[in-house]
N, C-alpha and C positions, 0 to 999 in steps of 0.2 A: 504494500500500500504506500510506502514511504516512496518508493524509487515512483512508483505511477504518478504521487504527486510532484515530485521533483521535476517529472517530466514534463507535467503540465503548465507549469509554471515557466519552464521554456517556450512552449510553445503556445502560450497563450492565445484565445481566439483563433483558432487556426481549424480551419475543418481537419484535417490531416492529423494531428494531435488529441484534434476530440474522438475520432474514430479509433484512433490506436490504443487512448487509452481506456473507453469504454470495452474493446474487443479484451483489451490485459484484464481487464481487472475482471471479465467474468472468467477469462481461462485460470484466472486465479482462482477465484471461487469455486469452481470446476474440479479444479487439482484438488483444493483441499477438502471438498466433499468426497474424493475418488479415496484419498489417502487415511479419511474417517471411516468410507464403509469397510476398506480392506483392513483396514484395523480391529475395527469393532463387529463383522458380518457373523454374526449366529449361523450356525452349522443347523441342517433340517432337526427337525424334530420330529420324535420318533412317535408312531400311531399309540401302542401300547404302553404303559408306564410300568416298569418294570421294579424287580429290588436295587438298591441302591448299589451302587458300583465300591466293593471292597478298593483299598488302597492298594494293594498289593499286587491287584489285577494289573494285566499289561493293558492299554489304549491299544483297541486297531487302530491300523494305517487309518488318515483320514481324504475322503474322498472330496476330489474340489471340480465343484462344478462347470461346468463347458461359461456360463456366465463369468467368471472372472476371467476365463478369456477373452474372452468378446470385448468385457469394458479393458480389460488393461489395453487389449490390440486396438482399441476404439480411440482411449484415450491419448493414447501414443501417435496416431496416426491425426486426429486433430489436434494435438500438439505441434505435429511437424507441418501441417497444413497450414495452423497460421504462422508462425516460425516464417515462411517460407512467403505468406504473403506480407506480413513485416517487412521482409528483407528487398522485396521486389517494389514495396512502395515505399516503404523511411527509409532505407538504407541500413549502413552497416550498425550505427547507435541503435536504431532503433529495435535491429535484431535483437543485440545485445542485453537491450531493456525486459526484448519479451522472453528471452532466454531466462532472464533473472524472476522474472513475474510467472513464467510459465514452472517452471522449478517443481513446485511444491507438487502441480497435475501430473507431469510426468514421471517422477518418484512414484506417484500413488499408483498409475498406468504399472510402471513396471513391474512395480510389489506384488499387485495383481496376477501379470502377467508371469512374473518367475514364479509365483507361490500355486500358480493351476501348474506351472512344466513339474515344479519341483515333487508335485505330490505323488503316492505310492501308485493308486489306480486314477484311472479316467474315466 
């Protein structure tokens, strides 16, 4: 949020500066909703309630659904979409900026995206 204001305060009044940084600052909010759910996503829940799980028991493998790949490859790929229209209309700063503001979405994309490769089944 700081660097989006820094920016704006450059380019004050400017069409080109109000579009860049409205388009930052929702890919900000973007990212850090992507980087809350892969954080926080509850695992299915099971039909029957069973006895309680001894401690001593092993965890099965856990299964991660085709949905977190979708959004981490989702979010990665509108990441670099606008990255890229950034770079074709403000130039090389302006990449720069949304590189720094894009940040937080693409962590969360990736997190995603390695934690479906990583898991045991599909």
């Amino acid at each position: 949020m700081a660097l989006a204001f820094a920016a704006a305060t450059r380019v004050t009044d400017t069409r080109e500066g109000l579009i860049a940084e409205v388009i930052l600052l929702f890919a900000a909010l973007a990212g850090i909703g992507l980087l809350i759910y892969g954080l926080t996503a509850r695992r299915g829940l099971s039909a029957a309630p069973g006895p309680p799980a001894r401690a001593l028991d092993a965890a099965p493998p856990l299964t991660r659904s085709r949905r977190d790949l979708l959004t981490g490859a989702g979010g990665v790929a509108l990441g670099a979409g606008l990255m890229a229209g950034l770079a074709s209309s403000g130039g090389i700063l302006w990449l720069a900026l949304g590189f720094a503001l894009l940040l937080p979405m693409l962590a969360g994309s990736v997190y995603l995206f390695v934690r479906f490769l990583r898991s045991a089944s599909r």
